[in-house]
N, C-alpha and C positions, 0 to 999 in steps of 0.2 A: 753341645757342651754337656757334661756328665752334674750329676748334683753333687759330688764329691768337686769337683770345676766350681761351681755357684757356690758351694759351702767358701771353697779359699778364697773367691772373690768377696765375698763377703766380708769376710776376715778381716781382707789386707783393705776392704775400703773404711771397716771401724776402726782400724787402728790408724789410716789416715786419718779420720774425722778426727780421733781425739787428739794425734798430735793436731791438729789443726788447730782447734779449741783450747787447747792447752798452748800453742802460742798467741794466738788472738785475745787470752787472758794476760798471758805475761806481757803481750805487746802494750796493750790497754796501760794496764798496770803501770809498765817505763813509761809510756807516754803522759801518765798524769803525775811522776815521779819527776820528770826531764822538764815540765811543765814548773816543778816547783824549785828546781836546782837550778841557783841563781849563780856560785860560787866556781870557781875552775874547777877544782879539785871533783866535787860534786858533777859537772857537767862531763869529764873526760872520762868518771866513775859510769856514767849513766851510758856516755857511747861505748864503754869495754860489754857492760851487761846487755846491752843491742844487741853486737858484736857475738857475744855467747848463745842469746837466744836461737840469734840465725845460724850458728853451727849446728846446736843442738838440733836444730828444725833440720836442717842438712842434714847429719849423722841419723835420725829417724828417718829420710829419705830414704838413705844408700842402706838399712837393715830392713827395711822391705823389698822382700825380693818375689820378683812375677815370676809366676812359674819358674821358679828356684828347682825342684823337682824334676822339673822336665826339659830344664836343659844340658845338653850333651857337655862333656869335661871339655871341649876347645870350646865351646862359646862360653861357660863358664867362665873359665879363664877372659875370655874378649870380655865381657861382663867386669868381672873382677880390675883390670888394665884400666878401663874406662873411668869405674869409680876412684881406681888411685889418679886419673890424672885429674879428676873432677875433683878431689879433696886437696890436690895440691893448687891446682885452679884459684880456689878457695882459698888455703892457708895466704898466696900471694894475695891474691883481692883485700884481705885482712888485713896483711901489713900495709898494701900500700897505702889505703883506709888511713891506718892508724899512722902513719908517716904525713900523710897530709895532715889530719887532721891536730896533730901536733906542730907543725908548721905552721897552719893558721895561728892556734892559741897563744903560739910565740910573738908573732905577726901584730895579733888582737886579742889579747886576752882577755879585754871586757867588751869586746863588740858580739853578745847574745846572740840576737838576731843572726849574723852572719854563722854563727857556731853551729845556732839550731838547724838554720835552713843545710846548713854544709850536711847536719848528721842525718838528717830526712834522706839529703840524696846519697848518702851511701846507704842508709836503711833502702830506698830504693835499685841502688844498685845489686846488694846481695838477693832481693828479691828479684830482679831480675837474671839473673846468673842463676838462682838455685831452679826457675822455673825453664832456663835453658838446658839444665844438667837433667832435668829430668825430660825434658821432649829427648835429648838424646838419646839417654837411658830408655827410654820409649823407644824409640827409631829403632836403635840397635838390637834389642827385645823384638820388635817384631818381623826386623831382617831376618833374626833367628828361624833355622826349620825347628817346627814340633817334630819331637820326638814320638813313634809312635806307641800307643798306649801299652801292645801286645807287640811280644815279638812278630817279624812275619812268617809265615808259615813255610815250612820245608815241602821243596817239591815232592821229593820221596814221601811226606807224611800224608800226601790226598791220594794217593793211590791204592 
């Protein structure tokens, strides 16, 4: 691996950390906000801003890209295909989310408890979905052939 190789790695793992950091704050955050919204209106406000978190955290996913450079225009593309079906993936997980979770509050609209624990396990479910889009995004990345660094050489040219 080249130190031009280590320098990108580098890169794309501090700009993973601080998205990370930077939703482990806003998570915090909704969680001591979700903690104090007692009211519907409040509590279905609180699952929309979840909701957004975990895309945002997704959309900083899929604008990281591994060796972006040194993949050839058709795996590009397989690259590219993958994150559209993963963000539509996504957009569905979202609604259906928010279709249930408006169901309950019609259902139950002062039963807290049930609301909070509902919103936990969709906050779990997008966390599990986004860390399955990226084993993918992984897999497919390193099905990938590297391109090699230098053209290879013309037989005519060693003579």
């Amino acid at each position: 691996m080249s130190p031009e190789d280590n320098k990108d790695i580098r890169a794309q793992t501090t700009v993973r950390v601080r998205a990370l950091l930077y939703g482990a704050c806003a998570a915090a955050a909704l969680h001591g906000a979700s903690a104090r919204a007692t009211d519907p209106v409040s509590q279905h406000r609180q699952f929309q801003l979840e909701q957004q978190q975990d895309a945002l955290t997704f959309q900083l996913q899929q604008g990281i890209r591994d060796r972006a450079s040194a993949l050839a225009p058709e795996d590009a593309r397989r690259l590219d295909a993958l994150q559209l079906q993963q963000r539509l993936e996504y957009q569905q997980l979202e609604q259906q989310q928010l279709q249930r979770e408006l169901s309950l509050r019609r259902r139950a609209p002062h039963d807290t408890a049930r609301l909070d624990a509902q919103r936990e396990r969709f906050a779990h479910e997008r966390q599990l979905e986004l860390q399955r889009f990226e084993l993918d995004r992984h897999r497919l990345i390193q099905s990938m052939p590297r391109q090699p660094l230098q053209p290879p050489l013309d037989a005519n040219r060693l003579r």
